[in-house]
N, C-alpha and C positions, 0 to 999 in steps of 0.2 A: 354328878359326873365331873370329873375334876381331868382337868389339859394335861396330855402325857409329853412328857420332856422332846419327844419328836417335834410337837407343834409350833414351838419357840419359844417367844417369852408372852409375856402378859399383852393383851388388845392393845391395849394403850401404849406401849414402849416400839409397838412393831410399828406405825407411822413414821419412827423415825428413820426406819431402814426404805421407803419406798418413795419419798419425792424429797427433793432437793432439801436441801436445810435453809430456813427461812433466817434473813440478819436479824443479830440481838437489837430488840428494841428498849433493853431497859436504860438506856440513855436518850435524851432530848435536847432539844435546841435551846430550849427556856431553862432547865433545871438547873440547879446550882449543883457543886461539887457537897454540898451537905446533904441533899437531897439523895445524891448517890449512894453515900455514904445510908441513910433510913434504909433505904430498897435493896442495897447490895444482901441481909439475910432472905428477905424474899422472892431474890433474884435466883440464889441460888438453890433454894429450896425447889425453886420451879425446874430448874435445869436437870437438875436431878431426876422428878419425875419425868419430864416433858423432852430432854436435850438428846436429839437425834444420832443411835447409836451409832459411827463411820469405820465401827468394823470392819462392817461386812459394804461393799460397793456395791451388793445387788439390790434393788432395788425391791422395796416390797408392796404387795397390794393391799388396800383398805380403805374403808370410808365409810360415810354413812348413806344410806338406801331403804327405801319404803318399801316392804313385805307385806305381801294382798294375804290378809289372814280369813280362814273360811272357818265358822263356828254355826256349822246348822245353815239357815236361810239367810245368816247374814254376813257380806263382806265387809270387812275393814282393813285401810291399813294403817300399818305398823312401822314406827321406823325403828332400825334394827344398825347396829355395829357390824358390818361386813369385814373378814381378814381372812385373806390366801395364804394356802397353808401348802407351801411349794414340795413337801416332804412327800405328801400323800395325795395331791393337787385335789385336795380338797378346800370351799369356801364356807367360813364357819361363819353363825351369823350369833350376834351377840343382844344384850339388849340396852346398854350403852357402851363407849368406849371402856369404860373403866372395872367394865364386868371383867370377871376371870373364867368363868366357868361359861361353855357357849352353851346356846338354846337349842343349837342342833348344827347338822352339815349339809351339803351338795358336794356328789360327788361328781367332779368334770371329769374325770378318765375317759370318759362313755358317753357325755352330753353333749347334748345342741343348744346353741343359739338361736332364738331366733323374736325380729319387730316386727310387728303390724302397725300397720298407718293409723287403723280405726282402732287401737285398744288406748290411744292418748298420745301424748307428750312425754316422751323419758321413760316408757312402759317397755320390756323387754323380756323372753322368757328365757327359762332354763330347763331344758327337758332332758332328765333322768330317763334311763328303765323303769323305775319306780314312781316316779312323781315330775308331777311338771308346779316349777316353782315361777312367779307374776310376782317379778323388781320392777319399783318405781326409780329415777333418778330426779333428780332440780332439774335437769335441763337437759337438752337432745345431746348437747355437746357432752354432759356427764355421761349420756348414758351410750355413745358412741365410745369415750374412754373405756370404760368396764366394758361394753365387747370388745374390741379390739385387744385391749389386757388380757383379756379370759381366754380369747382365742389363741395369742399368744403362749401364755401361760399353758394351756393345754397339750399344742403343739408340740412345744418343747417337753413337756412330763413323756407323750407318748413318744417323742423319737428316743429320748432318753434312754424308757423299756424297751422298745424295740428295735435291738443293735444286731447285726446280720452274725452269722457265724463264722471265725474267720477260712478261707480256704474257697468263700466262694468269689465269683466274679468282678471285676475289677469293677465292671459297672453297675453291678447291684449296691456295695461297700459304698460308694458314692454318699458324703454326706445330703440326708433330705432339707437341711435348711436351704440351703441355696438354692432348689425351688422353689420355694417357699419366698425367698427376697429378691426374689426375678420375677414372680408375678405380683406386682404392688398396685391389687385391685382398690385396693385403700390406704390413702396415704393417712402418716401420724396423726392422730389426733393430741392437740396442747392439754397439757395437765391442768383437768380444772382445782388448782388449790382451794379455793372455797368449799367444795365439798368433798375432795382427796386428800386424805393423808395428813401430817400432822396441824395444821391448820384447822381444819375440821374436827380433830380427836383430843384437841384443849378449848374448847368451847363447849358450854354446854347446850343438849339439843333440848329443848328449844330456848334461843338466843334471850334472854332478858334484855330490858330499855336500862341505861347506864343511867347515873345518876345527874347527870350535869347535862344532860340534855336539855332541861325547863331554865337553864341559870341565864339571868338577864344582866347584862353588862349596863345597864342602864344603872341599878343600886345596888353595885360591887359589893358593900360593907355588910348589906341587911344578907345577901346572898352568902357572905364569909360565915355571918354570925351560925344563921340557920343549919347552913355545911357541919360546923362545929358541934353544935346539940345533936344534929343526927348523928355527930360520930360518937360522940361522949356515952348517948341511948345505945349504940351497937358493940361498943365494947363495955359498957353495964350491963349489955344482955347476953350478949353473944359470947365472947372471952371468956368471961368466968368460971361461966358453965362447963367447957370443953374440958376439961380433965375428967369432969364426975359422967360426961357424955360419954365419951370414949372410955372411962372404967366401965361404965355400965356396957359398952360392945365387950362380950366375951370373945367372940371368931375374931382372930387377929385380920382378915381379910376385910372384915368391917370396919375396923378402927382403920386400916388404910385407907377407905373409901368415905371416910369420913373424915380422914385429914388432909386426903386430897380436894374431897369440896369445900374443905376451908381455905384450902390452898387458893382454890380458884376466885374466892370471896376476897381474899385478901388482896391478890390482882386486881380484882375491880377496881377497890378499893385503894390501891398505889397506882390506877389511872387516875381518877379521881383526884387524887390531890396531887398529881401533875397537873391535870384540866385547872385545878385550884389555884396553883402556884403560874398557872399562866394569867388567868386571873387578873393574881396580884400583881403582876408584871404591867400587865394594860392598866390597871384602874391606877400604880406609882406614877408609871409615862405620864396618863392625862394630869394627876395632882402637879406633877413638874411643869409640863406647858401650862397652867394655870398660875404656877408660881411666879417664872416666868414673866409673864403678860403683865402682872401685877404688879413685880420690883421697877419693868419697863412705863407703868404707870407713873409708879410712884416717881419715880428717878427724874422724870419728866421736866425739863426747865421753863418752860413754859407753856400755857394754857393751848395753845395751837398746837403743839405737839400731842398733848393731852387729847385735845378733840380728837385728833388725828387717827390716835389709838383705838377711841371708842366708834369711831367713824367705820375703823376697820373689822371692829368686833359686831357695828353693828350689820356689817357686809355677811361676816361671816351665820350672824342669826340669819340672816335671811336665804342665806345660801342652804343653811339647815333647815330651815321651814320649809322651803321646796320640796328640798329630797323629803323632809317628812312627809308634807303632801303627795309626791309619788309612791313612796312607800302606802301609805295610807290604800291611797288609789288602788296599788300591787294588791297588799290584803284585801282587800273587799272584791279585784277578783279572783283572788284564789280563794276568800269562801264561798263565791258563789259556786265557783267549780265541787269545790267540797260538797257543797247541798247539792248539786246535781248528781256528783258519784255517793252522794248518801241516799240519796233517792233509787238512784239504780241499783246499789248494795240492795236498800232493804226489796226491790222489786225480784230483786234475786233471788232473796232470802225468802221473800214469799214461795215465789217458783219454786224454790228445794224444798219450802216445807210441803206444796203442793203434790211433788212428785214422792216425796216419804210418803205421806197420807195415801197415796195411790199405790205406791209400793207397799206399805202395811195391809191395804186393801187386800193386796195381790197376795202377800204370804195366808192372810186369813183362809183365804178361799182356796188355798194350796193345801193348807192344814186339814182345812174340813172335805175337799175331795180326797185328802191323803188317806183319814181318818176313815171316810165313805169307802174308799177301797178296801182299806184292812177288812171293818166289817165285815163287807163283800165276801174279800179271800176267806175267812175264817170261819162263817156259817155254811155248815155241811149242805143245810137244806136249798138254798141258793145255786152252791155249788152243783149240786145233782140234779138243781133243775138245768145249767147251762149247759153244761158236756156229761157227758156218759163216762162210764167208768173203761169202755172201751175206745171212745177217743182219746182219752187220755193215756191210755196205756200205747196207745201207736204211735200218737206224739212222741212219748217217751222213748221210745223206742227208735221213730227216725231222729232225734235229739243226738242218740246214743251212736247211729248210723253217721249222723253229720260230723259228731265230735270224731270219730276214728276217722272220716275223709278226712276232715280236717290234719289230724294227727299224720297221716301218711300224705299227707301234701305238703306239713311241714318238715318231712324226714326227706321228700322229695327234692323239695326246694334249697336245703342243706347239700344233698347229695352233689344236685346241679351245680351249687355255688360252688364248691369243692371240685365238680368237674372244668366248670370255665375257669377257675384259677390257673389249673393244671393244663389245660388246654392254652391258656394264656400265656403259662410259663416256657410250652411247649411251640407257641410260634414265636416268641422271641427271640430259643435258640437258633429254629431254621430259620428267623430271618436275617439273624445274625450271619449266621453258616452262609445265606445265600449272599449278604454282600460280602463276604470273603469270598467267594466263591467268582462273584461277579468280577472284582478287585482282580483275582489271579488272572478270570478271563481276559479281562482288558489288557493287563500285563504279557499275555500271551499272543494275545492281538495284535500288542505296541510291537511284539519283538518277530510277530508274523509277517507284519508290515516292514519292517527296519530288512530281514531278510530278505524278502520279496525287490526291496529297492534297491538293496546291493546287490542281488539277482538282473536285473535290467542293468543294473549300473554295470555290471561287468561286461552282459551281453550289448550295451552299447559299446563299451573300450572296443572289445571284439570285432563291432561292424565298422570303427574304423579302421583298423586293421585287416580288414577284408582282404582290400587289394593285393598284399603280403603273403596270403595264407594259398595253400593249395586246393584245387577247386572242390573236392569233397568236404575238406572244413568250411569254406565257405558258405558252400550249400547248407551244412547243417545249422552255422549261427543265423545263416535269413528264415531257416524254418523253424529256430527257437524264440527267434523275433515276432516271427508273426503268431505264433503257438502264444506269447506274451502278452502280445497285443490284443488277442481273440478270448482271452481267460473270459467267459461271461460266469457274472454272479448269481444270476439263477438255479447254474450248476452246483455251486456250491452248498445252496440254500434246500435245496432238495435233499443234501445229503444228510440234515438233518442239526448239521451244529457250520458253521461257518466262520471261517477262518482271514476271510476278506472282508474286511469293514467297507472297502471302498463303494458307495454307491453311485447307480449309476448320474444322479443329479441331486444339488443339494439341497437345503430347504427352501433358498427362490429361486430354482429352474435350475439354476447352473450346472453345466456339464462337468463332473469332475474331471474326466477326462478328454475333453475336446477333441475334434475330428481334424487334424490338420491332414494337408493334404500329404507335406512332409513327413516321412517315417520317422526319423531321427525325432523331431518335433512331439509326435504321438509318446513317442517311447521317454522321452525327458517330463512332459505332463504327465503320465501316469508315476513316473518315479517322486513326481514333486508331490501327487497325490495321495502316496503312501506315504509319505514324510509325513507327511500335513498331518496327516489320520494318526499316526503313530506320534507324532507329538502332542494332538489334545490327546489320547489316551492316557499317555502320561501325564500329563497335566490336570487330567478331570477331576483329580482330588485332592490335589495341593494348590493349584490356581483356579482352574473354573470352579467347583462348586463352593470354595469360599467369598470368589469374586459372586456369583448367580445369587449367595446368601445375603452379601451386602444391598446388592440393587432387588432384592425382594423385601427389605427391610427401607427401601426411602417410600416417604409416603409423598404429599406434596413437593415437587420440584422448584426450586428455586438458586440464583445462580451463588454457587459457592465454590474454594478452591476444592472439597473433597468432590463435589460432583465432576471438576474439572477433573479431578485424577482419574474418577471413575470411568470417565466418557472415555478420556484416551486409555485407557485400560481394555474398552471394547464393550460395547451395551449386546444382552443376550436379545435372542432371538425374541424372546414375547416380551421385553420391555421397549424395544428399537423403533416399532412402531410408535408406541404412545412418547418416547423420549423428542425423536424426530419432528411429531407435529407439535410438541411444546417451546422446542428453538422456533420452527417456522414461526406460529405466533407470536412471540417477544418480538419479531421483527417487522412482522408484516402485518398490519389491521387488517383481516379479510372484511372487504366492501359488500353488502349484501345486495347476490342477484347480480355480482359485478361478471362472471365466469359465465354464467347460463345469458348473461346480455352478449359477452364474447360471442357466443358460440353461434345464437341467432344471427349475428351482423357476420361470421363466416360462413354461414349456408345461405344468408342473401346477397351477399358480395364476393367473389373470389378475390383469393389473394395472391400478390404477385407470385411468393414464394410458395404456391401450392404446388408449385408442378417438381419444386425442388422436394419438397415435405415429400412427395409422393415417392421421388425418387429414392430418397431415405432410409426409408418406411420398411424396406425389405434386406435392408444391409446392417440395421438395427442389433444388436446384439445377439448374432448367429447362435452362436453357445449355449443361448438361453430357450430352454423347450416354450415358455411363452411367448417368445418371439422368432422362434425359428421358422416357424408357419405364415403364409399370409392370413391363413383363416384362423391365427392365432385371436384369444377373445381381445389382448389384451395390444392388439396392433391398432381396432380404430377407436378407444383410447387413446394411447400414445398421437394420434394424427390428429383430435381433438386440442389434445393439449399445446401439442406446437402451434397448431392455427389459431386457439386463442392470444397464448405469446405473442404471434407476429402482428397479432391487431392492439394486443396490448401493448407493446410497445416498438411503436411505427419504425422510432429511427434503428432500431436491427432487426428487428421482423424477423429474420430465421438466418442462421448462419450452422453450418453441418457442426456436428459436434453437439449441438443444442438437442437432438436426439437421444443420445447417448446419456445426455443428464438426466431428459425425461423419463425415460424408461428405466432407471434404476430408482429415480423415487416413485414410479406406477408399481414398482417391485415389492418397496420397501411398504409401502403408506398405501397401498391398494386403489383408496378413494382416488379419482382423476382429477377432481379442482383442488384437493391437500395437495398432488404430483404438481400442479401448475402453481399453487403458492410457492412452492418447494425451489420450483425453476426461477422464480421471479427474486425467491433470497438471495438464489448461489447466481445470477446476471445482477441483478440491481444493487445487493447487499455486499456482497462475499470477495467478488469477483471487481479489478477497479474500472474507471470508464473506459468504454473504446474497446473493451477484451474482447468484444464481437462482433468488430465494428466490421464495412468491411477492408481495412487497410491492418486490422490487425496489429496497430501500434502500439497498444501494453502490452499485447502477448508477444513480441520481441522485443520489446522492453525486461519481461520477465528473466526472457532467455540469457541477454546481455550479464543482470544481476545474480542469475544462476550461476552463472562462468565465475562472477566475483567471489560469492561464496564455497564455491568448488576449490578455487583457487587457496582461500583461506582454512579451509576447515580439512580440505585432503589436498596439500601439496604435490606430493609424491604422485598422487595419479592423474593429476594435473597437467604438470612436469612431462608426463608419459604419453596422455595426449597432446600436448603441444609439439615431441617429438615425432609421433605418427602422424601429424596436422589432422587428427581425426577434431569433427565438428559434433561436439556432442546434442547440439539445438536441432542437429536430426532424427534426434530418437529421444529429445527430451520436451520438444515441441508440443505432441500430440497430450503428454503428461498432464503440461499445464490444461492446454484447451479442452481439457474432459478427465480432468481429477482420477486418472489413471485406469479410465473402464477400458475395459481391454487388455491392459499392459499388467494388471496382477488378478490374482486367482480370487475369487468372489471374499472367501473367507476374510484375507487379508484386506481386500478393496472394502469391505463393509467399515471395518475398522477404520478405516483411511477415515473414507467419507464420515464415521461417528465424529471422531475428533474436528474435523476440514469443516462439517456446518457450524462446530459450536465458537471456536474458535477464528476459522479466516483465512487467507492464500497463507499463512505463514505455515501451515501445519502440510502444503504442497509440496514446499522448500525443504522443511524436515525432512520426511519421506524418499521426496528424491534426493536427496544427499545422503541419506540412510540406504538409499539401496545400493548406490557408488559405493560404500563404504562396506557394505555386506559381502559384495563381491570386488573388493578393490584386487587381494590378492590373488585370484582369476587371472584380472583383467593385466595386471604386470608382469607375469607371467606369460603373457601373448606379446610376442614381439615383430609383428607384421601387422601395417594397418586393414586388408584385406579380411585379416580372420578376426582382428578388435571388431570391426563394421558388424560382422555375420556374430561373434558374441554377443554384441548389446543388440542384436535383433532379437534373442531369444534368452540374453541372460536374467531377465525377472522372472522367469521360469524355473533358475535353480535357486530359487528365497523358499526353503522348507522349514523356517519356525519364523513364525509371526510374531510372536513373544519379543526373539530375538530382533527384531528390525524397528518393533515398536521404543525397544531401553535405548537400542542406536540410535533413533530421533529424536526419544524428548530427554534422554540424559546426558550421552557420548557428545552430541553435539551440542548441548550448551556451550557460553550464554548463546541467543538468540533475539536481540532485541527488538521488536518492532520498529523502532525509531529508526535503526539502522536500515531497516527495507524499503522504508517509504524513502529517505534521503536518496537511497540509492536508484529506487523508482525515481526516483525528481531529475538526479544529474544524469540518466541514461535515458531520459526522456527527451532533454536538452541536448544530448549529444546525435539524437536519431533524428527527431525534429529539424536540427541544422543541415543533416546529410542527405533529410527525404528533398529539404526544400534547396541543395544546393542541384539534384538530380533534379526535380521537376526545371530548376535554370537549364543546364546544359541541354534537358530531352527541350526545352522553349528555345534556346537558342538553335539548336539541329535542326527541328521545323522551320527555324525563318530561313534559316541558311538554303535549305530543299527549296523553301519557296521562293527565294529571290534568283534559283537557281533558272527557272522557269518549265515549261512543258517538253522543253527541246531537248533539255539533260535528261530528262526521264526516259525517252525512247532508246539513248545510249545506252544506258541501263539493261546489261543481259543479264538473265538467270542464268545458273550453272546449268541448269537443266538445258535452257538454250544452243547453249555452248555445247553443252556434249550431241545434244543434236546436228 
């Protein structure tokens, strides 16, 4: 069977197309340039056969591998030349490098892989249709290479063949490697040169002892002499002969294989008297230091000097007698080691020969029941004493029955396989079709929504215009107002496809659209809430589901600037909780049994501030269906959590507002001692000292340094308040003192609050400067302080894209320094502190003055009321 021009070139030449090319070694450190000059024909003789082709850049596979050969009862193996033959992705196996002609093939088109634990070390199979083939490798790590190669090598044969036909879908055409290098269940494994590729395929198997291994540097000369006779003996034997060798090979592929194992000899042999010429290198060095030592003898002027020499010579013996001694020592025990692993060799050796003897046992007695049996089958008379000649024939018969179920199970099981293809092909169109489908709907929805809102927006223009209109138009826009107002969505949902996304409460409790008592009010929240709707619609597929892909891909949390980008981007709904309690902890050690100690010391002690907590308790977050009820679940929670607060930390105990906090993380974080960790970050952590004190002195502190940065960052509308003397600290007050619940729509406030725990009050200052800025041009536009007042009571109402408000705060308004907030916390600390304590003088001096006034002024003293009596 002779290699057809498909498969390449010869076993041996294809090593050099598959791992790296190894550096020329025919130079050395020690050699002389005449030495080079000996080696340079033999150097190049080698290169020739052995010098890795760089043709081609792909890389090829081969090596040498143990083949489990089965001959009857007995196993052996075999080691065999392995080379992939990437044409036909077949692996041919050889029976040395140097063969030409292969022993046989595997075909991988169609194979499996696969290792078990219990069949060895470097044992792997290969299973055919036809046959399943048992490779050995040296080592787990070769034999990890060769799968993963073969796997490879496979992969790519079969995408190769199977290329889609052009015209069909865009996503089926899709190249399949890049699956393929997206799931990296196993990463590379390192090329083991040793038993891969050309390293492996110019040695021969098995490895011979070099000849300079036994050479003792002790008697250089007698060592030279010897070298010499053995060479003079191998080229009197060897050389001579080779021509009348090689004439006697008729097959020219033999005379190759026979001047290549000379080849190889020849190398040994130009090691060798490299090894040699080192040698003579070391044994010239010591003649010279001996020289040396000697002319410094001789030179020697006088006898002291003299002594001197041999004084130090005889330092030097003794310094060698030592190490002789240790060395000594060494040897005696590494033979004792030796005898101990000769002892366990031959105990070994026993054991194997004991287990042959047992296994020969075992084939003997296999032979002879094998034997037993034939007999058996073969005697008629036997025979027909066992079964009848009508057992037999029904046997045969349900045989004949089984084989056709069989047959029509496997025509079945074909048919199936061909049906769920087709079925499979078949729900991927309609799943396809339905997110197109789903896609158009949202897009229909976005622009149902967008009408809907410029629908109210008109019929709002209109009811200001009321007064104007003649009383029948008027009539009709309050009864398309309240017709607007009353749309309920259950209506809609009946009718079997719905056209209103807005629901009536979002996913914690919020009311999308609130019940103010104000119409105007009503009618601007639902408008804001078809915005809102109509803007994630559009966005569900260019920002939320790539943004939801990101944070469904972090595994462990840890703080970095991408998480930072991500937080203030906004954490989805089923990550928020687990994001949430992972700040609180970074900040807060939860003390064990510290919450449930709280809670005992407020059921056996009352607290000042219960009667206020009480009072709270129902004005709590209206909006919200969990707390709009008193018999809401989640109301004596919330009363729980304040009352531990105010025991946990005595000097603020409860201040209003501190509600509000609790109740949106009992929303977010469910559990109620995570809500009162939560409370303790954003008071203790987040929040500076005194924000809740009760003088309230950082939180006009805040206010003061809001003004500064208002001032900076939006001139213009600055400028516009200071002309109308409007005081923005009265609608920007409550902001601070409760991180905006109330003042924006859940959706956006959840966002706030993501960013505001991870980061700090700076992310407060953002926000409210971002919302002045959202609606500056509104706001200048109003030229009467009366109607600015009644705008910023209800203008966070018209912020319809979150998106939008979020790039206004962390990009529009850059830079944003920290540094810069605290200073300015510092100097308007300094400046409030001076004005509280120049008031507490004057309101001290007014009381002395009353008092020194005495009891007699006081009775002059008339009320107005007096007086009008």
């Amino acid at each position: 069977m002779k290699k057809g021009p498909e498969s390449g070139a010869c076993p041996l030449a294809a090593p050099g197309n598959l791992v790296e090319s190894n550096p020329d070694n025919n130079s050395s450190n020690g050699a002389s340039v005449r030495e080079k000059d000996m080696l340079s024909s033999s150097g190049e003789l080698e290169n020739v056969q052995l010098k890795p082709s760089r043709e081609t850049s792909r890389k090829k596979l081969c090596g040498y591998l143990n083949k489990l050969g089965i001959k009857g009862p007995i196993k052996t193996w075999k080691s065999r030349w392995f080379f992939y033959d990437e044409n036909k992705c077949h692996l041919l196996y050889y029976r040395t490098a140097q063969d030409i002609n292969p022993l046989g093939s595997i075909d991988l088109s169609s194979a499996s892989f696969d290792c078990k634990a219990e069949n060895g070390e470097g044992v792997f199979e290969i299973r055919t249709p036809s046959r399943v083939f048992t490779l050995k490798a040296i080592s787990k790590q070769a034999m990890m290479y060769w799968l993963q190669q073969l796997q490879m090598r496979r992969w790519e044969f079969c995408n190769a063949q199977s290329r889609f036909p052009v015209g069909s879908s865009q996503l089926v055409n899709e190249p399949l490697t890049d699956v393929v290098d997206s799931e990296d269940f196993l990463p590379p494994v390192k090329t083991p040169t040793e038993a891969v590729g050309l390293k492996a395929a110019s040695l021969p198997a098995p490895q011979t002892s070099t000849a300079l291994q036994n050479i003792s540097l002790k008697h250089p000369w007698t060592e030279i002499q010897m070298n010499w006779v053995r060479k003079a003996r191998w080229m009197n034997s060897g050389l001579p002969g080779l021509p009348e060798e090689v004439a006697r090979e008729r097959n020219p592929m033999d005379k190759v294989s026979v001047l290549q194992q000379q080849i190889l000899t020849l190398t040994e042999e130009v090691k060798s008297q490299k090894e040699l010429v080192k040698l003579l290198h070391k044994a010239l060095e010591a003649a010279q230091q001996e020289k040396r030592v000697s002319s410094m003898y001789l030179t020697a002027a006088e006898d002291k000097d003299r002594l001197e020499l041999v004084r130090h010579k005889v330092r030097q013996i003794a310094d060698l007698t030592s190490r002789l001694e240790a060395l000594e020592q060494e040897k005696k025990e590494l033979e004792q080691i030796l005898t101990l692993r000769d002892s366990h060799i031959q105990e070994l050796k026993e054991h194997v020969q004991l287990l042959m003897e047992k296994n020969h046992a075992k084939q003997e007695v296999i032979m002879t029941l094998t034997e037993q049996m034939a007999r058996e089958l073969s005697d008629p008379l036997q025979e027909a004493n066992t079964i009848t000649a009508e057992t037999l024939y029904k046997q045969q018969e349900e045989i004949e029955h089984l084989k056709d179920d069989i047959d029509a199970y496997k025509t079945q099981n074909q048919f199936l396989n061909s049906e769920i293809h087709q079925v499979t092909r078949l729900w991927t169109s309609v799943a396809e079709n339905e997110k197109a489908l789903l896609m158009k709907c949202a897009c229909l929805q976005a622009r149902n929504c967008q009408m809907e809102s410029k629908y109210l927006t008109v019929l709002r223009k209109l009811q200001e215009a009321v007064p104007g209109l003649p009383s029948s138009h008027a009539e009709l826009v309050r009864n398309l107002i309240q017709e607007a107002l009353q749309w309920d969505v259950k209506e809609e949902a009946e009718e079997g496809f719905n056209l209103n996304p807005v629901s009536e409460y979002d996913e914690y409790g919020f009311m999308t659209v609130p019940d103010y008592e104000v119409e105007d009010w009503k009618l601007l929240a639902k408008i804001q809430a078809l915005e809102i709707k109509s803007n994630n619609l559009r966005s569900q597929e260019v920002v939320e589901k790539p943004l939801r892909d990101r944070w469904n891909s972090v595994g462990e949390l840890s703080p970095s600037a991408e998480l930072k980008s991500l937080i203030r981007s906004g954490i989805p709904v089923e990550h928020r909780q687990r994001v949430w309690r992972w700040i609180v902890s970074r900040h807060c050690s939860r003390l064990p049994d510290h919450y449930q100690r709280l809670l005992r010391q407020s059921k056996s002690t009352e607290h000042p501030a219960c009667r206020q907590i009480e009072l709270d308790l129902p004005r709590t977050l209206t909006n919200n269906k969990h707390f709009s009820s008193p018999t809401s679940q989640l109301i004596p929670k919330l009363r729980r959590v304040l009352l531990a607060f105010s025991w946990h930390n005595p000097a603020i105990g409860y201040c209003q507002g501190l509600n509000r906090l609790a109740a949106v993380a009992l929303l977010v974080l469910e559990d109620e001692e995570s809500a009162f960790w939560c409370l303790v970050h954003i008071v203790e952590n987040l929040m500076p000292a005194d924000y809740y004190s009760d003088t309230l002195i950082t939180s006009q502190v805040d206010q003061r340094v809001f003004k500064d940065f208002l001032s900076e960052k939006l001139p213009r509308l600055m400028a516009h308040f200071e002309q109308y003397r409007i005081d923005v600290s009265l609608i920007t007050f409550n902001w601070f003192l409760v991180a905006f619940v109330d003042s924006l729509v859940s959706d956006i406030l959840l966002r706030v609050w993501d960013a505001f725990l991870y980061e700090g009050t700076k992310v407060i200052f953002r926000y409210a400067l971002a919302i002045f800025k959202y609606n500056e041009d509104e706001i200048l536009r109003i030229h009467d302080s009366v109607e600015i007042y009644q705008y910023l009571r209800f203008f966070t109402r018209m912020i319809m894209d979150g998106r939008k408000l979020m790039n206004i705060a962390f990009n529009d308004l850059n830079p944003f320094p920290m540094k810069v907030l605290r200073n300015r916390r510092s100097m308007h600390r300094e400046e409030l502190e001076a004005e509280l304590c120049e008031l507490e003088q004057i309101k001290a001096a007014y009381v002395k003055e009353r008092a020194e006034q005495g009891p007699q002024d006081l009775k002059e003293v008339v009320s107005e009321e007096e007086e009008e009596i």
